[in-house]
N, C-alpha and C positions, 0 to 999 in steps of 0.2 A: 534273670535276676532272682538268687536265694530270697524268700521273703522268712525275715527274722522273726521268732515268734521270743517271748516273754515266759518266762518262767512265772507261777504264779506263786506268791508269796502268801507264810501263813502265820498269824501271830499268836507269840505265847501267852496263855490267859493269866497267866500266875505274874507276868510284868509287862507288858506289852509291846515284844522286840518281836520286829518283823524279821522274819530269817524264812530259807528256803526250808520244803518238803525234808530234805533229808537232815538237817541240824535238828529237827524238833523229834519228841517223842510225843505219839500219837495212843490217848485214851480214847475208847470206844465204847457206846453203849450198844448193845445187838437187841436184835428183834422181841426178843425174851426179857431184856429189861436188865442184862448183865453186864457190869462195867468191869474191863479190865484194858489191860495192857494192850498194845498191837505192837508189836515189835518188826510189822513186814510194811504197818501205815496201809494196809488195802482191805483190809474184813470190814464185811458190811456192815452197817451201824452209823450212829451219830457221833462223829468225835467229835475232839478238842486236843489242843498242842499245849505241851509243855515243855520249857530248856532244859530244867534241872528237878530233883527232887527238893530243892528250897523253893521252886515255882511252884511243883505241886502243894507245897503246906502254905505257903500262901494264896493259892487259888481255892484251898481246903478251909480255912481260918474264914477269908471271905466269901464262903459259899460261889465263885466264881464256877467250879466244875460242875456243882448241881445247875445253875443256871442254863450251861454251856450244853450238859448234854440232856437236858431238858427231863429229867429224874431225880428223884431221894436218893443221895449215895451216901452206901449206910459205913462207919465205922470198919467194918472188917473188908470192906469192898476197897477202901481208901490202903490198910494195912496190905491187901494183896498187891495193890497197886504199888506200891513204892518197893514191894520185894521184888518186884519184875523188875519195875525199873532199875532198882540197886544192880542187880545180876548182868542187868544190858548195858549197863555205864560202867560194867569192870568186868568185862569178857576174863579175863583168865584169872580170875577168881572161883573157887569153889563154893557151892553150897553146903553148908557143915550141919 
């Protein structure tokens, strides 16, 4: 008899909908103290999920990501972050 395993589910900080590993986009803090983008979900660090870049600025708004990846994220770190994210939520779009 197959024994069925569960998929583990992860919620987005910016609204709090449980969805699987691959629906979320995965911010990362690494060892260095640098928050950015993960767009593969596996580089080492402390993340946090988010659905959309509206989750993001509300997770930003309510200090929800500093809490989450246990850091000051500063202004230009939050602006990197959402240009990642833009670029990975519209694959065939160009960077201009």
């Amino acid at each position: 008899m197959a024994v069925q395993t569960t998929k583990r589910q992860r919620t987005c900080i910016g609204c709090g909908a449980t969805l699987g590993k691959g629906a979320l986009h995965r911010i990362v803090r690494n060892g260095e103290g640098l928050v950015s983008f993960d767009p593969t979900g596996r580089l080492a660090g402390r993340g946090a999920y988010v659905c959309s870049e509206d989750c993001l600025a509300a997770a930003r708004k309510t200090r929800k990501l500093e809490r989450a990846l246990r850091c000051k994220v500063t202004d230009e770190d939050y602006e990197r972050v959402l240009r990642e994210l833009a670029l990975a939520e519209a694959p065939g779009k160009n960077e201009e």
